[in-house]
N, C-alpha and C positions, 0 to 999 in steps of 0.2 A: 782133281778135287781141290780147286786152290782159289781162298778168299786172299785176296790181296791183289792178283792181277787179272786183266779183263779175261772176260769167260769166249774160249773159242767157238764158233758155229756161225750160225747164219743173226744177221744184226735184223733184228723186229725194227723197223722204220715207225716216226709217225710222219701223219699225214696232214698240216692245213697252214694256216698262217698264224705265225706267231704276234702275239702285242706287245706293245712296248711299256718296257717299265718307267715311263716317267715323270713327273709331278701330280700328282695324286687330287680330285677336288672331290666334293663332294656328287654324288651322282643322286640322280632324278630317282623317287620310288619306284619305278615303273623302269629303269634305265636295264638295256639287255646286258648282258654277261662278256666280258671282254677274254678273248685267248691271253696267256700271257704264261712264255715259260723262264723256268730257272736252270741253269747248267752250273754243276761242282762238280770237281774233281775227288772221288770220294774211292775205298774200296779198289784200288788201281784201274779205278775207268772212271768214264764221266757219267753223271749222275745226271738224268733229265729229271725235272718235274714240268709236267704241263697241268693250267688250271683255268679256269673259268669263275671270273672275280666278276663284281662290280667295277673294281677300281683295282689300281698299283697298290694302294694299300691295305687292300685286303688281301692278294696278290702276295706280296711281302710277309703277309703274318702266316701264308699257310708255305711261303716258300722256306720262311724259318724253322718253323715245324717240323718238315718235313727232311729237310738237311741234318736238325738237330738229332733228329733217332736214327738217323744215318750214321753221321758219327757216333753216334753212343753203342752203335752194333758194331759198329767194326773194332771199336774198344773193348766191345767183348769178344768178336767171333774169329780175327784176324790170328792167321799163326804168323805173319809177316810182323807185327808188331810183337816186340820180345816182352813188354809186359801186358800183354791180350789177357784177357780174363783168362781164354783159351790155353795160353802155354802157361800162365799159371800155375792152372789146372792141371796140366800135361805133368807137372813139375811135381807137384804136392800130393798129387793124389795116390801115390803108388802104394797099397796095400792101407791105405786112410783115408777112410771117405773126406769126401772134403764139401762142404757146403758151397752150391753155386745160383747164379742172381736165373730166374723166370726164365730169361729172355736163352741161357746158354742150356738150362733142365729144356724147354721145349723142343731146341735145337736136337737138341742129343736122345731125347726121348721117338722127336718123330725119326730122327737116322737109325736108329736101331730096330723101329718097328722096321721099317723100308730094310734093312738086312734083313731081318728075319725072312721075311717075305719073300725076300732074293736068295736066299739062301749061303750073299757073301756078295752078291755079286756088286751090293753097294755097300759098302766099308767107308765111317771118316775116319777111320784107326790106323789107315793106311798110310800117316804120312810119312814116317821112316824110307817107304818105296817111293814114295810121290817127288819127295825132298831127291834122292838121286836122279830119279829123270829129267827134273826140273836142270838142276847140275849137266844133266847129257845134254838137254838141247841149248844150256849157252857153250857146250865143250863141242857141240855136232857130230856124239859119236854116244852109243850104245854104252848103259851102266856096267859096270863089270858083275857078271852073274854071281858071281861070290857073295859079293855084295848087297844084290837085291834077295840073294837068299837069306840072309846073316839082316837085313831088313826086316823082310816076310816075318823072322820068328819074332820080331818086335810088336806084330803088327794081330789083328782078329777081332771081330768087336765082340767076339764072346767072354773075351778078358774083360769086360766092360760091364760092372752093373750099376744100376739105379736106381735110388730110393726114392720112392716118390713123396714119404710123408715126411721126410727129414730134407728134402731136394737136395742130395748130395749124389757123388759119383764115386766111383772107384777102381782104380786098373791095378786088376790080379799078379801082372807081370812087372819087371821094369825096363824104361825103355820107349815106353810108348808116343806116339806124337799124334795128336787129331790134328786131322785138318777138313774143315765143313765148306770149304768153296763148292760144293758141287750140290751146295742147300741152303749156306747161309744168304745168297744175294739175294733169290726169292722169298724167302724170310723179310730180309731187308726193303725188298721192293715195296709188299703186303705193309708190312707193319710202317713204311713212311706215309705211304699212301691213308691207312689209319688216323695217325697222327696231323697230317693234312684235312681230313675230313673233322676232327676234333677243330681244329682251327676253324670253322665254318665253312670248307668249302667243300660245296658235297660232289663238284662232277672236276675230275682230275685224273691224272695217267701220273705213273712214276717208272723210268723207268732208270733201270742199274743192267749196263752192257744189254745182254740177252734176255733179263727178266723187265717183265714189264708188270703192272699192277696196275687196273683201272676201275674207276667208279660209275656215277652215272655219267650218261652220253654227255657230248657235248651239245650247248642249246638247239633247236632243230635240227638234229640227229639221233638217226635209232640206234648207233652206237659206235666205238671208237675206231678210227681203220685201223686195223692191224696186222703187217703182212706177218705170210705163214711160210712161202715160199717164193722162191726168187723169178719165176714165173717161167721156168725154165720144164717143167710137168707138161707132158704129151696128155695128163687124163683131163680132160677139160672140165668134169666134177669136181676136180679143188680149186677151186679160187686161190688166187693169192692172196688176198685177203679178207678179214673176215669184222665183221662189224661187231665188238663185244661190249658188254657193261658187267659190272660188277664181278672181273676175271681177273687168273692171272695167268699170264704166258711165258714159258722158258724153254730156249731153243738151247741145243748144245750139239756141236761137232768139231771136225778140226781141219776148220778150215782157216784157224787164224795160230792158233799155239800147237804145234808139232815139232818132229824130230825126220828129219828125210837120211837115209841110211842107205847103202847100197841098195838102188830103186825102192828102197821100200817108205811107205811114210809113217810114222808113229806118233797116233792121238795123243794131246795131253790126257786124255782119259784113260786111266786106267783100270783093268779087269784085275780083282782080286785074285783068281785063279792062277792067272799066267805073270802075272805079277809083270805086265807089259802093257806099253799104250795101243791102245785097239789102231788094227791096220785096215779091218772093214770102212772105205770113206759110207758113215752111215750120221746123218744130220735126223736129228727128234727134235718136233716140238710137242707140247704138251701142253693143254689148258685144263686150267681148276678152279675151283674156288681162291684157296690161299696161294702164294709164291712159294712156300714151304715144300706144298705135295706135287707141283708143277716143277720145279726146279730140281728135285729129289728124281722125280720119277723120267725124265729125261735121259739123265746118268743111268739110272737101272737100268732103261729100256736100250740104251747104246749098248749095255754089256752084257746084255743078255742075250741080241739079237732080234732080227722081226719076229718069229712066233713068240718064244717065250716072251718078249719084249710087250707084243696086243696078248697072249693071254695075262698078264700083269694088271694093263692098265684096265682090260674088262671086268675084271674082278674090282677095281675101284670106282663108285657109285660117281665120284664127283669129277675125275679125269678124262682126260678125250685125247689121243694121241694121233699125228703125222709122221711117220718112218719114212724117210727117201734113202734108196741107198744106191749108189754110183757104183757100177763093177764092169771093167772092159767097154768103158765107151756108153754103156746104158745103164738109165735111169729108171727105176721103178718106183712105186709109192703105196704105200699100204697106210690105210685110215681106222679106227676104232669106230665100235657102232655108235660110240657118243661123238664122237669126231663128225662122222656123216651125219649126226642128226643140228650138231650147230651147226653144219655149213647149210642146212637146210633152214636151220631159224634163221641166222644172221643174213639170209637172200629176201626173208619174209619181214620179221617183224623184232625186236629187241632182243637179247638173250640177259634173262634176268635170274 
């Protein structure tokens, strides 16, 4: 669960030709819509926005935009940055509520419903543990268990409450560390994406590593490609990719940030229980409305497993999940009922 470097799993591609940003004129009332993307380096990965302007300079007012509440999230939501609104927080709040901005109450508001619900199995309380493995895999060797126990008691989101009418926080113990990667970049993604659309420009993709966030389609298109899988599935009923509007999508696995151990290999994602990075190779993606519940529910669904993992996401009205999971050589794939019903719109007609 780590906001500051890029998110392991499978990378969501886009798909078409890119415009060029250069000298800007005035364009024709009737003039069609030009592709045109933007790339930063934001959140320890690189930041796509793609858009569909008039012109370069419209182009430009939504790529500023769009970048600007990018950085102004990572200023809040980063534990990598040592005065993040986050470790601030982390700092001040120990047994004194502490008053915090919109953007980090929402944060922390939808992770702790998502624990509840998981029963632990998603924690951003957990960074005390996360902060050692992180340590393991540039040492390429296993935390010392002492350690991550002497961690663990630092760690529990039920140490964690919040006021909704005052928007402060407060942690019961001391000790604590959040860390929101494993929620904050789909947050991120949604909310630039927003901020883009504020700018005039209403059909655009953002995406941040794994999470992606998109508006309406591009012009003559029922909606934007977006792969789900590497096209490497024996069931011929998933597509690799799927044609969306107004979604957001977040893959998570470890296929990029791991720990390889005497044959074994260890997720950067971590299971509160075992207070260990998951060794099941299991890749989720997950589509929603916001980046917030897609991004969230990714992580849950890795540590919880495939069943517990689809009954999760069926119980949530706006989520649709993909489970593949790699064991001895086979690949298997299990889909949510909301899953098979967009890959049935996105083959027909828009998903709006």
């Amino acid at each position: 669960m780590e906001m500051g470097r890029g998110i392991a799993g499978m990378m969501l591609v886009l798909l078409g030709v890119v415009g060029r940003l250069g000298e800007a004129s005035l364009p024709a009332a009737d003039a069609p819509l030009e592709r045109f993307e933007g790339v930063e380096p934001h959140m320890g990965t690189l930041v796509s926005i793609t858009v569909y302007a008039p012109d370069a300079a419209a182009a430009r007012v939504a790529f500023t935009a769009g970048f600007a509440r990018i950085r102004e999230l990572n200023a809040i939501l980063s534990d990598y940055v040592p005065d993040s609104e986050l470790n601030r927080v982390t700092r001040e709040a120990v047994r004194t509520p502490v008053a915090v901005s919109a953007d980090l109450f929402a944060v922390l508001k939808r992770s702790l419903r998502l624990s509840a619900a998981t029963e632990g199995a998603f924690d951003v309380t957990q960074g005390p543990v996360i902060r050692l493995w992180r340590e393991a895999r540039k040492a390429r060797q296993l935390p010392d268990a002492a350690a991550l126990q002497a961690a663990a008691q630092r760690s529990g989101y039920t140490h964690v409450t919040l006021d909704e009418t005052r928007r402060t926080v407060v942690f019961d113990i001391p000790g604590m560390q959040l860390d929101v990667g494993a929620i904050g970049k789909g947050y991120a993604a949604s909310e630039a994406l927003a901020a883009v659309t504020r700018a005039g420009v209403r059909s655009a993709l953002v995406a941040v590593s794994g999470d992606i966030a998109c508006s309406d389609a591009p012009p003559g298109q029922p909606g934007w490609r977006i792969r789900i899988h590497d096209g490497s599935l024996t069931d011929a009923t998933i597509p690799p990719i799927l044609r969306l509007t107004h979604r957001a999508v977040s893959t998570s696995g470890n296929a990029e940030q791991h720990l390889d151990v005497g044959g074994r290999r260890y997720s950067h994602v971590i299971d509160p229980a075992s207070r260990t990075g998951l060794v099941d190779d299991i890749t989720v993606t997950v589509v929603s409305r916001h980046g917030i519940d897609a991004d969230g529910l990714d992580t849950a669904i890795g540590v919880l497993g495939v069943d517990r993992g689809l009954a999760l996401v069926e119980r949530d009205h706006e989520a649709a999940a993909l489970i593949v999971v790699r064991r001895d050589g086979t690949t298997t794939a299990k889909v949510s009922d909301r899953m098979r019903a967009l890959i049935g719109a996105s083959e027909s007609t828009p998903v709006r």
